[in-house]
Every structure is written in C-alpha cells, then in structure tokens.
N, C-alpha and C positions, 0 to 999 in steps of 0.2 A: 545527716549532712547531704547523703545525696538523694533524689527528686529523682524520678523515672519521669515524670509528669508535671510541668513546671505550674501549677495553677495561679502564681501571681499574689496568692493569699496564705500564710502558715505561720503557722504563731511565730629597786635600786642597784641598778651594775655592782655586782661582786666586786672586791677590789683586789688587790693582786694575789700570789699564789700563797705566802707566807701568812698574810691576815688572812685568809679564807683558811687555813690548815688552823690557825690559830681559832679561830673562830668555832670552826669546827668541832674543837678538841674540847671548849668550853660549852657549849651546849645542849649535845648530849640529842637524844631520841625520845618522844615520847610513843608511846604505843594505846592507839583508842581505835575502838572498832572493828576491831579485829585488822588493820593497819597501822602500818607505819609510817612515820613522818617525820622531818627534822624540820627544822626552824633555821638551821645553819646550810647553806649549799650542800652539795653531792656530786664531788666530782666522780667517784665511784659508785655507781646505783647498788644498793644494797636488797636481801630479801628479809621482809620481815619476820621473827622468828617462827620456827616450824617449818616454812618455805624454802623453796630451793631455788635461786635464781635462774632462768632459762635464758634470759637473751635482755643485753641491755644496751643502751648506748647515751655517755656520758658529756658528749661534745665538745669533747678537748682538742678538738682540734685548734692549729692556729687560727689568729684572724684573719678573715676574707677568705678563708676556705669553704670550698660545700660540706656538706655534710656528709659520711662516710659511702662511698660508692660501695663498699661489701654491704653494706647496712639497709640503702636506701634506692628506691626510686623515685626522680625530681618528676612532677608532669609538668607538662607544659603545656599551653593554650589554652583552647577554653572549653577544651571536651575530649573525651576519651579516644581513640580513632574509631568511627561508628557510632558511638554514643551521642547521648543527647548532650543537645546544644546548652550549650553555658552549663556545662556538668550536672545540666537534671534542674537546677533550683533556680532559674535565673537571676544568677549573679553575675555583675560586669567588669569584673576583671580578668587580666589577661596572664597568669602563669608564666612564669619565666625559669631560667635557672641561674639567671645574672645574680652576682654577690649581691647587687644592692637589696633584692628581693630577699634572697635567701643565702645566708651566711653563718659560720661559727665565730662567735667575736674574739675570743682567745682567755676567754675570761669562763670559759665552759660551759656557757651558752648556745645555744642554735637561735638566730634572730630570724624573722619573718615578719617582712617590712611591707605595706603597702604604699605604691609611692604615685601619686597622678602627675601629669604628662602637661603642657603650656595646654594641650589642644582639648584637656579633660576626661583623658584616656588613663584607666588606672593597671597597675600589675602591682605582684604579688607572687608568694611562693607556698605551695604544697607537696608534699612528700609521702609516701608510703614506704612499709617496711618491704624489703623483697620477701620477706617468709611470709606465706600466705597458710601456716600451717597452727598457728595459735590454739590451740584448745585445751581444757583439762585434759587429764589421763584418765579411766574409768575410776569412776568411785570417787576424784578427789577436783581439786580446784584452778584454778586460774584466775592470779589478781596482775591486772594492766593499771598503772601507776604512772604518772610524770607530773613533775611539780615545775609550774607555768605561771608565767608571769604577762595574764592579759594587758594588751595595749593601754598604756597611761592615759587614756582620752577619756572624758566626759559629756554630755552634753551634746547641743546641734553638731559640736566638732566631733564625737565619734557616729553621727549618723552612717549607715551602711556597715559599720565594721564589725566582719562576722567572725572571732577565733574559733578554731575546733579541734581537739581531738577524737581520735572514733574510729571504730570499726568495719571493716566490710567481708562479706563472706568469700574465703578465697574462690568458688563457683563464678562469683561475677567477673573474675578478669578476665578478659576474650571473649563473655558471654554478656553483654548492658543491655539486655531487655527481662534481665529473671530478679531485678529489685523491684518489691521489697523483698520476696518470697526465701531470697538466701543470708537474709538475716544483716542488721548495723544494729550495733551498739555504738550510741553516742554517749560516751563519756564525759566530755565537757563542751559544750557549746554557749557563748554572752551573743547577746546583740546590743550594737550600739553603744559598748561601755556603761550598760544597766549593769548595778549592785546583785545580778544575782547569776547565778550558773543554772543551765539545763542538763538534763541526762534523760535518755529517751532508747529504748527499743523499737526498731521499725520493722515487721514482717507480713506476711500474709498475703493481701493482695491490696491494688492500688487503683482505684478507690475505695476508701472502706474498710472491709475486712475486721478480723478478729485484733487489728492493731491500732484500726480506726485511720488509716494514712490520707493524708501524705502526714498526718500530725502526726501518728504513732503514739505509744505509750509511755508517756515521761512526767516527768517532774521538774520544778527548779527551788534553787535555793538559797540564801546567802551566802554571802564565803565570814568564815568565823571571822572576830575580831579584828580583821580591817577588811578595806571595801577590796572587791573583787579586778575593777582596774587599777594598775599600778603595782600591783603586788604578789609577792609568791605566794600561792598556794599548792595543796598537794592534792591529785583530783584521780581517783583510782575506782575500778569496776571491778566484781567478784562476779566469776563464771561456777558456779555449785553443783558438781556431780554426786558431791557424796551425801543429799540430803533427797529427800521425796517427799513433795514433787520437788525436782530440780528446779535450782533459782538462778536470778541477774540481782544485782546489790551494785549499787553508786555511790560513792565517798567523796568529799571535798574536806581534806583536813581530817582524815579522819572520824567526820562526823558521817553515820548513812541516812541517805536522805530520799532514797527511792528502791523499790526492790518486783520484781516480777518475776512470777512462777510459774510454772509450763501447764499450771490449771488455769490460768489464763486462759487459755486459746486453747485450740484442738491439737492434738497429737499430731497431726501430719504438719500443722504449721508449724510446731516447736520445734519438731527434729528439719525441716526446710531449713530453719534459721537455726542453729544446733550443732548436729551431727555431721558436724567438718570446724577446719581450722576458717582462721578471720588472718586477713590481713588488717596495721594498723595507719593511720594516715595524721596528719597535723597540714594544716593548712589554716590562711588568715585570709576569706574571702570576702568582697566589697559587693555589701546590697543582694536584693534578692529574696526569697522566699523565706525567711527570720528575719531580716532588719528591716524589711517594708511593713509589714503589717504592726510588728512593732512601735515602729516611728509614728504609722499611720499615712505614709506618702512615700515616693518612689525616692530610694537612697542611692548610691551617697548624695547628698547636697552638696550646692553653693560653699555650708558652712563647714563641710566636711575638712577636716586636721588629715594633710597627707604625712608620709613618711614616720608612724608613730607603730614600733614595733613590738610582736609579743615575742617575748622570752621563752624560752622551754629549757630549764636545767639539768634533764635529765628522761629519758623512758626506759623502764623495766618491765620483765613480765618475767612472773613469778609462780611455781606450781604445789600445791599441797596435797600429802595422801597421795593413795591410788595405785603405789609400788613405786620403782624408780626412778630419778627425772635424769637425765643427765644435764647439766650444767656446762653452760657454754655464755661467757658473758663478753661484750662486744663494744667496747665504749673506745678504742684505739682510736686515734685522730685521724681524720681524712688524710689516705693517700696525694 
C-alpha cells in the first residue's frame, strides 16, 4: 500500500444484537487452511484452534464513535509528517478523523467511508494499530485475520476505489525513507471493486530488487462463493518461524492463495523485512498507483459512486508454538 516512489503506473449490516447472538449460535465455525472463519459475525475476535489470541479489536463501540483511541492511531492528510506526498502512491484523498469518514456503526462494525466534496475534493479514513511490535515468537507463528466487507460498488461507479488492509515494519514510523527495505505485508488489497483480492510482499529495494518494486511480490484471487464487493469475507496472513526456510502464507476464506519463503530473496533482505514487529493499518484510499493502471486512466472519475463504505468486523492477531504468548484481547468500545 505504501509507494516510497509514486511512478504513476502499478498494478449486509448486521442487524441488531439478539439476531446476531442468534445467528451466531446457529452457524457454527468452519476450520480450512489452517484458519478460521465464521460465516456468522464476531463480535468477539476469536483464535483459531492451537492459537493463542494476542491483541484484538471487535468495534463495539457505539454509533458515530472513532475507533478505540487505546487501539489505534487515525492519520490524517495526505502524508506522514516528512513523508512522501499523497502517502507514497499517488492517491487523492484527503484523511480525516471526522465520523463521516471513519466511524463504529454500533452494529460492530468500523465503517470507512469515502465521500467527495461539490468542488471534487474527496476524504476518507485510515488507521493503524499503535502496537508496532507484531511478530511471531521464535520457532512459532503469527496469523493477522479481519473479516471485511469491501465497498458495495461495481463498475465505472467504483473507479479509484482502493480498500487495504496491511502491514508495515514498525522501523518506518519516524523514519519514511527505509521503505521497502523494512518490510509490508499487504493482506488484502481490491481496486476499483474488481472480483478479486491482492496480497503482496514488498521489500528490498525501490526500484527493483530481489521483490521486483514498487510491484513487489504477490498474488490475487477471487473471494469464494460470492463476489468480493458487498460482501464479508475473512482475509488472514501467516508469518512461519517454525518451518525452514521461514514462510509468508495469504488466506481469503480460508482458502491459501499465495505464499513466500525467505529463499526467495537474500538473507539480509528477509531479515530487513522480518526481524522486528509490524504495525497493522486499514484504510480506503481514492486513485492512484492500483486503481489507475487498473482502470487504465487517471481515477476516481466523473463516474465515480461517493460515500459507499467498507466494513471491517473485526481484527485479531493470533500466535502459535514457540513457548508462551500472553494473551491480551482488546475489542472494549471506544472511550
């Protein structure tokens, strides 16, 4: 998601608390992939069996609230302080922390609304976790999970519109000239409300390199059994210490659909992006270096659909093996 180097070119509401408890109770978990997933909301983030929950947050808070201020940091504008302009990828919205951008609906949702302006000026909302300390323990694992419900838009009407969840190495914060080299893991990334999800590794160096940037190394894919905008899915990443050579693994549903291993690339690149925590991010940004080349012309349009938002039900991070985790889960409703 985020661009050191902007090149211009790169690839149903829940309803109230009683039928969602009910609903709930009726559907049950399936387990594929070595993930978990329900079919039924989560107002409590759960860890899949063997796992140990480390840190979650379930968005209960009321409606028109932000999102958990222990939890999170909102950014605002359209760059880091120092950092590059339109946050690396040139995209043209503007970050806010206004509810209409970015809210908890009360229904346990976190919404992230993009909304344009009489004069064609758009904003939006992104977020990071404040723990920038994410990583397996030695020997065992780390699985980052949130089940998301991309923007209902199709067509000319979702031109520009870019959802993401995804990672960044905690090194970059106070430091925005050491990407790619300190590692993202993009988890889920659509452009334009296409049928399919990206997941991508970016490290190394920029241009180039052993990751090939600013593309990096990814894959995409459909989302099972219904289409990708409109709908929940459950989109999860595996960090593997306890296998050699150590792996990256991408899930949408349960299903894995990309995977990269530190024989990839050279040694000093793997542990650059590696050998530290990640902080995690969610944001819905408009146009830019994914939905232009995409579209094939400069986004959002004319035709572009304002105020059409993605859902997020839930994010967990989950630890396996390695010795002991302690467990600390964090879904309490915004202050």
């Amino acid at each position: 998601m985020y661009r050191k180097r902007f090149t211009g070119r790169r690839h149903a509401r829940r309803s109230l608390q009683p039928l969602r408890a009910a609903l709930g109770a009726l559907s049950g978990l399936v387990l594929l992939g070595g993930g978990l997933y329900g079919f039924a909301s989560a107002d409590e983030p759960s860890a899949p069996d063997g796992w140990h929950l480390v840190w979650s947050d379930g968005f209960s808070g009321a409606a028109g609230t932000s999102p958990s201020s222990d939890n999170w940091i909102i950014d605002t504008g359209t760059s880091y302080p120092g950092g590059a302009a339109h946050w690396g990828t040139g995209e043209v919205e503007t970050y806010t922390s206004n509810t209409a951008n970015l809210q908890q609906d009360g229904n346990g949702n976190l919404e992230i609304t993009p909304i344009e302006d009489a004069e064609g000026n758009w904003t939006s909302g992104r977020i990071e976790t404040k723990r920038s300390d994410f990583e397996p323990p030695a020997g065992g694992k780390l699985r980052v999970e949130s089940r998301i419900q991309i923007p209902a838009v199709t067509g000319d009407a979702a031109d520009g519109y870019w959802p993401a969840f995804w990672t960044l190495g905690g090194a970059f914060r106070g430091n925005f000239a050491n990407w790619p080299g300190i590692g993202e893991f993009d988890i889920m990334e659509n452009a334009n409300g296409a049928d399919k999800v990206s997941g991508t590794l970016h490290c190394g160096t920029d241009p180039g390199g052993p990751c090939n940037e600013t593309t990096g190394l990814g894959e995409s894919h459909s989302c099972p059994d219904s289409a990708c905008a409109g709908n929940f899915h459950t989109y999860a990443f595996e960090w593997d210490r306890s296998v050699s050579p150590q792996e990256l693994r991408w899930y949408v549903d349960g299903v894995q659909y990309h995977s990269v291993n530190e024989s990839q690339v050279d040694e000093a690149t793997w542990a650059a992006a590696t050998a530290h925590g990640h902080y995690l991010l969610l944001n819905l940004a408009m146009g830019g270096a994914f939905p232009d080349p995409v579209a094939g012309h400069a986004t959002p349009s004319s035709a572009t659909k304002s105020g059409v938002p993605m859902l997020v039900d839930y994010v967990s991070v989950s630890s396996s093996d390695g010795g002991t985790t302690s467990t600390t889960s964090s879904s309490s409703p915004a202050g």
